[in-house]
C-alpha positions in Angstrom: 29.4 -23.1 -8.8 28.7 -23.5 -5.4 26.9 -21.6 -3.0 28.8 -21.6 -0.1 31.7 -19.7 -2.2 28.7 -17.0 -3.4 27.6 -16.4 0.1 31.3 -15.8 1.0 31.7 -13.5 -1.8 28.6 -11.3 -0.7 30.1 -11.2 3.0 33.5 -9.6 1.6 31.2 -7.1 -0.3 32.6 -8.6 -3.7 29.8 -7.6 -6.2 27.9 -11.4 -7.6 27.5 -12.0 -11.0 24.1 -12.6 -13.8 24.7 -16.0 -13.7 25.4 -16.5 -10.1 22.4 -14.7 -8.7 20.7 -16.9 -10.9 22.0 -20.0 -9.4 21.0 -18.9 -5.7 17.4 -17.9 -7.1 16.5 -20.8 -9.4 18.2 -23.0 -6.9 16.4 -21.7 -4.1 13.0 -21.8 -6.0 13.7 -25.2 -7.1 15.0 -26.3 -3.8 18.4 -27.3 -4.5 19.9 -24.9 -2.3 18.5 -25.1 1.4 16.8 -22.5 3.6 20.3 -22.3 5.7 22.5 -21.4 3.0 19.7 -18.6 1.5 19.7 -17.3 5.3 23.1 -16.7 5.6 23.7 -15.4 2.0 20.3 -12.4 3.3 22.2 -11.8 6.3 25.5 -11.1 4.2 23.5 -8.9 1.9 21.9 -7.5 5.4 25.6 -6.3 6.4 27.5 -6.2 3.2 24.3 -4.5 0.8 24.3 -5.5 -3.3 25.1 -2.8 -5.6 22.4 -1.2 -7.8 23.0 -3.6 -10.5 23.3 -6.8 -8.6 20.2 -5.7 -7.2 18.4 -5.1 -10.4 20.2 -8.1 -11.7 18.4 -10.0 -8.6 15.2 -8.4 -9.1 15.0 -9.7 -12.6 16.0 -13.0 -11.9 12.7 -13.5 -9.6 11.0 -12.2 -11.9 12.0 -14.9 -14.0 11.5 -17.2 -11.4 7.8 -17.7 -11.9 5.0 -16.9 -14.4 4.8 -13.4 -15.8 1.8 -11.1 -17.3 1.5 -8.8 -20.7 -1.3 -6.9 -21.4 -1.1 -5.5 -25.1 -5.2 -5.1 -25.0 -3.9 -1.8 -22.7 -1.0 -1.0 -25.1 2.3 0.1 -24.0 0.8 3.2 -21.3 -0.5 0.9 -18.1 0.4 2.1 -15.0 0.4 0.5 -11.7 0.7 2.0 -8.3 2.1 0.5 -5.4 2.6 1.3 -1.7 5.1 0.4 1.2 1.8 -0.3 3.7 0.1 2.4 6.3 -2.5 3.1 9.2 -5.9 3.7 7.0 -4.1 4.1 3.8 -7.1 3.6 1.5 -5.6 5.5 -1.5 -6.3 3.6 -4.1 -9.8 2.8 -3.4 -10.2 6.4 -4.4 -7.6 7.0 -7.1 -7.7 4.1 -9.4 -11.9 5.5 -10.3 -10.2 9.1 -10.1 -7.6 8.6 -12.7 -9.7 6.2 -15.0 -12.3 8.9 -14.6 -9.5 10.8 -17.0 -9.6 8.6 -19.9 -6.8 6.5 -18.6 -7.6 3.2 -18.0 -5.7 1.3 -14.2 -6.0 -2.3 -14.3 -4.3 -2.4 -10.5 -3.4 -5.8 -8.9 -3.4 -5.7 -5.1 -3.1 -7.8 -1.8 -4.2 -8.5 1.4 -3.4 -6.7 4.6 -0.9 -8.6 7.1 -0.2 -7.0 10.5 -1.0 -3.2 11.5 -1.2 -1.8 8.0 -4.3 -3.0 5.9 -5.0 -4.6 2.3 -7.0 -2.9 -0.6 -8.6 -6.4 -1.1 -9.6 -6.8 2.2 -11.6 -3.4 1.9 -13.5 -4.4 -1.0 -14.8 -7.5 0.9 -16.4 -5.4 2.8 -18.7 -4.4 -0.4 -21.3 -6.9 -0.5 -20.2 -9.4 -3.8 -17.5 -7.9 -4.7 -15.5 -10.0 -6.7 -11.5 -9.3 -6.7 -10.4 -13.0 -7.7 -10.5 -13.0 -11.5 -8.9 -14.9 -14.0 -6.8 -12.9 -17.1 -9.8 -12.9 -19.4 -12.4 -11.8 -16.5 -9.6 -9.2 -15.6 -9.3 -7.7 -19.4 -13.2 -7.4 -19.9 -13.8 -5.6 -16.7 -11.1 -3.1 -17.5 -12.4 -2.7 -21.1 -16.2 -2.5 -19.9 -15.7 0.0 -17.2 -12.2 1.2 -17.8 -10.6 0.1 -14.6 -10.5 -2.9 -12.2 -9.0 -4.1 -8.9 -8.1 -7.5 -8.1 -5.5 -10.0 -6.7 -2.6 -11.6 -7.9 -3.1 -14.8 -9.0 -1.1 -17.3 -10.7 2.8 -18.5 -10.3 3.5 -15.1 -9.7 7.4 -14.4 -8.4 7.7 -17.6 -6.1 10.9 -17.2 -5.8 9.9 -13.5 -3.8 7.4 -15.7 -1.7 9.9 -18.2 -0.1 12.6 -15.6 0.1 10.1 -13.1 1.8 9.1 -16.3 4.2 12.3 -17.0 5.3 13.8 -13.4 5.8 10.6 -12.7 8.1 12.2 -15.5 10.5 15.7 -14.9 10.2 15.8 -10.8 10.6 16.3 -9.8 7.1 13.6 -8.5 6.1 14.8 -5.0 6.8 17.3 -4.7 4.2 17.0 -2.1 1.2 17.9 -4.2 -1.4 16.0 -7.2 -0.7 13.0 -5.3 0.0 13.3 -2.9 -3.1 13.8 -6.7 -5.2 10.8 -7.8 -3.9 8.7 -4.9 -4.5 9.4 -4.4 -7.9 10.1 -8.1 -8.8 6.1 -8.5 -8.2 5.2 -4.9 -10.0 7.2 -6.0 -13.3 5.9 -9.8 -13.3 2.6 -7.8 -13.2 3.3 -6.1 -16.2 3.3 -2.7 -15.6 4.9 -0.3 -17.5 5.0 2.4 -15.5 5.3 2.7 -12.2 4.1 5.3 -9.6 5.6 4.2 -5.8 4.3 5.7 -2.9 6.8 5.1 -0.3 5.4 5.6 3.5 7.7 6.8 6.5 7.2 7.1 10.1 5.8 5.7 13.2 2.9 3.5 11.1 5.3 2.6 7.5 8.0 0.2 7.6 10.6 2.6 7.2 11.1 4.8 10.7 13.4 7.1 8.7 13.3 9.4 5.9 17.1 8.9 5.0 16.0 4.9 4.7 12.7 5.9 3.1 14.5 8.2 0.6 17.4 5.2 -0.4 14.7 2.7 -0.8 12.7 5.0 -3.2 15.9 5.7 -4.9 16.6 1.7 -5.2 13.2 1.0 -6.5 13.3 4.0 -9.4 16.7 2.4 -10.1 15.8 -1.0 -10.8 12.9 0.6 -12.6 15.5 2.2 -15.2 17.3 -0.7 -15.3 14.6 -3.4 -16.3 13.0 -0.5 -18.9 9.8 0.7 -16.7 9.1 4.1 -16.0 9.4 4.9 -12.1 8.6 7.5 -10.3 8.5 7.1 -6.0 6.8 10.0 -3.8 8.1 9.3 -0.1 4.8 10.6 2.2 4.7 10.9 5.8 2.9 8.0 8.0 3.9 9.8 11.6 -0.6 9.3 12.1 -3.1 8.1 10.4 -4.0 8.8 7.0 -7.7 10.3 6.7 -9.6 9.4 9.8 -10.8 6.0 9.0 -8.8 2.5 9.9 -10.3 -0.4 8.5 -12.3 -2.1 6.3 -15.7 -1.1 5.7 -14.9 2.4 7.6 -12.3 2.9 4.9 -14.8 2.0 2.3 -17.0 4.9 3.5 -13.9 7.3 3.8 -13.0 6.5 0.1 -16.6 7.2 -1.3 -16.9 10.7 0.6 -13.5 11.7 -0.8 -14.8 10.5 -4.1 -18.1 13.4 -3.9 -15.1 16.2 -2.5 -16.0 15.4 1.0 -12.8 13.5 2.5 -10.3 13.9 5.0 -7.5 16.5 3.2 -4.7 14.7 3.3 -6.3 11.9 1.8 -7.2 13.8 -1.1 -4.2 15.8 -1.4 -2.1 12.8 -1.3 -4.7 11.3 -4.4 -4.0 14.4 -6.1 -0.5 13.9 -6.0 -0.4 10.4 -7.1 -3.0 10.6 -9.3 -0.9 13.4 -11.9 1.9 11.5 -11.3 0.2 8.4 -13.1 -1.4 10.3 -15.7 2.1 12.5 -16.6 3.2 8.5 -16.9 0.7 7.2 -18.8 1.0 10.4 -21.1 -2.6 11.9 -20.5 -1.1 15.3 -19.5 2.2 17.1 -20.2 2.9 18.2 -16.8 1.6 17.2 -13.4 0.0 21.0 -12.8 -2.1 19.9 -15.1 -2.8 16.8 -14.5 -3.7 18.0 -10.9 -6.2 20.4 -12.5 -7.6 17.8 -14.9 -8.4 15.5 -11.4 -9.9 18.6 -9.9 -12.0 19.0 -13.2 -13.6 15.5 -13.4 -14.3 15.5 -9.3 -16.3 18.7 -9.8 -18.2 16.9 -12.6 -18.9 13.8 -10.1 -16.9 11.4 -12.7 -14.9 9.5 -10.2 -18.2 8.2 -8.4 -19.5 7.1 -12.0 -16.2 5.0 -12.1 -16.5 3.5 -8.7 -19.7 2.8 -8.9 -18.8 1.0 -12.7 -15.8 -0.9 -11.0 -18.0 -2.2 -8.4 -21.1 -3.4 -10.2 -19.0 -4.9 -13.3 -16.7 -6.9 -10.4 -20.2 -8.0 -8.9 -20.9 -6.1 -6.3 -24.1 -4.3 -4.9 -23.8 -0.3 -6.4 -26.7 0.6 -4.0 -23.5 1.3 -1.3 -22.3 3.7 -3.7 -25.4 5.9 -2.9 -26.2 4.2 0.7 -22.6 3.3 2.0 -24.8 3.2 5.8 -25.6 -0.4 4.1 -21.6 -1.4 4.4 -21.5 -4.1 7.7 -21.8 -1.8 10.7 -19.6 -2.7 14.2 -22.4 -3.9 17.0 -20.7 -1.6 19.6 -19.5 1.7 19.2 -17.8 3.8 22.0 -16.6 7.8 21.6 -13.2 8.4 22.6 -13.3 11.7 24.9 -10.0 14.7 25.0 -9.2 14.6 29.1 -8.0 17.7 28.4 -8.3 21.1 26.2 -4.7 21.9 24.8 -3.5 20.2 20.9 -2.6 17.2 19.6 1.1 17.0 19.3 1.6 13.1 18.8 -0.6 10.1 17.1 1.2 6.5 17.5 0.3 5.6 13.9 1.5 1.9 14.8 -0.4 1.8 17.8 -3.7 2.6 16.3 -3.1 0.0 13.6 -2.4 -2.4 15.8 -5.4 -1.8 18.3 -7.7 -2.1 14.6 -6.2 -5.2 14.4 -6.7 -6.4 18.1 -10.5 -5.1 17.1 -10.6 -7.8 14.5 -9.6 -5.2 11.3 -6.7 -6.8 10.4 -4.8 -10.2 10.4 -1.8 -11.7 12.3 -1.3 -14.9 9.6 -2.8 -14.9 6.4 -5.3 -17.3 6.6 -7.2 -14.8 10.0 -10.7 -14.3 9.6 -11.2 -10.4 9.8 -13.9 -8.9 11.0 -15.1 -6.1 8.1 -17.0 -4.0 10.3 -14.4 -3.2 13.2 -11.8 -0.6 13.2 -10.8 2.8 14.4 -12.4 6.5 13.1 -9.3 8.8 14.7 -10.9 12.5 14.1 -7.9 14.4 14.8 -4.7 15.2 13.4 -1.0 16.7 14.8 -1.6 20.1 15.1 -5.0 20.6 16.0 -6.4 22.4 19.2 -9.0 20.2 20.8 -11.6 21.2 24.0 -11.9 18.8 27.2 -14.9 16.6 26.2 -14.5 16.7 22.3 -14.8 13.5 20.6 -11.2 12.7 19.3 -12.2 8.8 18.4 -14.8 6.6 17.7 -14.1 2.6 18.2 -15.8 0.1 16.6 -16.1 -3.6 17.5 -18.1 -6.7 18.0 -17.8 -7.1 22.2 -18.0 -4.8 24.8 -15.2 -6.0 26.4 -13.3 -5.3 23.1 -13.9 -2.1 23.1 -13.2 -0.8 26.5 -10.0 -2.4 26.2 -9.6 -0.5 22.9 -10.7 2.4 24.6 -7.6 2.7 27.2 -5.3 2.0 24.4 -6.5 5.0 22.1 -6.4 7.2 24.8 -2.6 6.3 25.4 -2.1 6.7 21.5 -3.5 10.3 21.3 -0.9 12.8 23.0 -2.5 16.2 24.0 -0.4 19.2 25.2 -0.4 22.7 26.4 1.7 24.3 23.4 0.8 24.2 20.1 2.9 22.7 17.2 2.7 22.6 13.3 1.1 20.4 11.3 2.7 17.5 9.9 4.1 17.4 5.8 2.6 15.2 4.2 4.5 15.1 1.0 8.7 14.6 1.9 10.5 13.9 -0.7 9.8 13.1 -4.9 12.5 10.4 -6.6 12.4 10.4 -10.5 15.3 9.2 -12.7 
């Protein structure tokens, strides 16, 4: 077998076998096969696309590439949520307590942030010892003491989706369907979930700019989920602004608690809400997700899903007094109101912008191995639709200079579009993909 004959075979759009997608990944891994030949095979698969079985035959076989985890102490329900990346997207700081607060227990593994979208992780570093590294027996106690847990993947995990990911981010690949939708689930089922709840952003702040690419990357990732035996399910949600009205770390952290007491942005709970009966109608808590959305509504009104936080955090050492004082979560040393110019509404948020001017503030990370800065970010406190007065306070930035945050100051101003005729509120929820 010979690799330049399978990357010819992909570029006339001839469908690969088992055993020779297995020879490009465990050569690859291995290093066998170099970067060059893997870079022109992704750019055939770029043009040519795999079919849904190659590509759950290639999912599988970086699976098998590395280490994988099993959790029978959970039995056969766990489920694991995942997102495509957005602008504040702190969801599962507030669902994983929400649904555990059901009965259910969520042991979630999660990542750091890289670019304008941000990392679960990198918000619980802003909780004062909060520990997310922990080894499989740390991981398993803290889920069967508090009946949840967050932390990172750690291990041999996939490696084969860590070089491949490397090199497609330098050879424009990365924005193929069936490599991403591999490398997505490749780390969800090495993880050993289950089931599987995807939320799959779209718009100006996601990955995907379009719904029709949103909708067939959804479709490709509840695909390989039949295939490989998990349950899938994908909701496609709009990330056209922000989601909530926090963007970054510690102001995310605050976000997620008020939502947790029924005081946070709506689309931030609704979106929750959503997710949240979708992993309980997986996980087999409730028949239907009408009722699963009323069982969430039920705990919240009984202050349950604080309980859980506040367990998640103390058992994963960190200080519960932010639970009750989240003013004690680092604080920016400047501050600076962002002003309307004008009365009229707010027909346009650059999602990507404002990520990006978070991470210009310090919030987020060009390379892996930046320093962030916890305390800095963005608190955007309008959405698409709404009227707003000259003078009103639209944004608040939040930084360690002066000089940061007057050039931060321009920029938001440039990001936030007001006009003199009204238009509707965006959807939140676009599309649902089952199997």
């Amino acid at each position: 077998m010979r690799m330049y004959d399978l990357i010819v075979k992909t570029r006339e759009g001839q469908d690969l076998t088992r055993d020779e997608i297995r020879f490009i990944i465990e050569g690859y891994t291995e290093g066998s096969i170099p970067d060059y030949q893997v870079a022109a095979w992704c750019m055939a698969v770029y043009f040519r696309g795999l079919s849904k079985e190659v590509t759950a035959q290639l999912t599988m076989a970086m699976v098998d590439s590395g280490e994988t985890l099993a959790w029978p102490e959970f039995g056969s329900e766990l489920v694991d949520k995942h997102s495509t990346g957005g602008v504040g997207d702190k969801t599962t700081l507030v669902l994983v307590p929400w649904v555990a607060s059901t009965g259910v227990k969520v042991a979630k593994l999660s990542g750091k942030g890289l670019g304008h979208t941000g990392g679960t992780l990198d918000k619980l570093s802003a909780i004062p010892g909060f520990r997310w590294e922990l080894n499989r027996k740390e991981f398993i106690e803290v889920v069967e003491g508090a009946g949840l847990a967050i932390a990172g993947q750690t291990g041999n995990l996939v490696p084969a989706d860590k070089k491949l990911y490397a090199l497609r981010d330098v050879t424009a690949t990365v924005d193929s369907i069936p490599l991403i939708a591999s490398s997505i689930m490749s780390k969800k089922i090495a993880a050993g979930a289950s089931h599987i709840v995807l939320d799959v952003k779209v718009g100006d702040g996601a990955f995907m700019q379009e719904l029709s690419g949103a909708r067939l990357l959804a479709e490709t990732m509840v695909d390989i989920g039949v295939k490989t035996n998990r349950h899938t399910v994908a909701l496609v949600t709009n990330m056209e602004q922000p989601l909530g009205f926090a963007v970054g770390n510690a102001l995310e952290v605050r976000e997620a608690i008020a939502t947790l007491q029924g005081k946070g942005p709506k689309d931030l709970t609704e979106l929750c809400l959503a997710l949240g009966a979708e992993m309980l109608l997986q996980a087999g808590r409730t028949a239907d997700l009408e009722t699963g959305r009323q069982l969430l509504i039920e705990v919240m009104a009984e202050g349950l899903p604080m309980k859980k936080f506040r367990d998640l955090v103390q058992m994963q050492g960190g200080d519960p007094g932010v639970i009750e004082h989240p003013e004690s979560l680092p604080t920016a040393e400047v501050s600076k109101d962002v002003l309307a110019a004008r009365q009229g509404y707010v027909t346009k948020i650059w999602a990507r912008q404002i990520g990006l001017i978070a991470m210009d503030l310090g919030a987020g990370r060009q390379r892996l191995d930046d320093v962030i800065d916890l305390a800095a970010g963005l608190e955007i406190l309008v959405k698409v639709g709404d009227r707003v007065e000259e003078g009103q306070t639209i944004a608040r930035i939040h930084g360690s200079t002066k000089s940061a945050v007057k050039a931060a100051h321009t920029q938001v101003m440039e990001a936030i579009r007001i006009d003199d005729e009204p238009v509707a509120p965006l959807p939140l929820l676009l599309a649902r993909v089952s199997r």
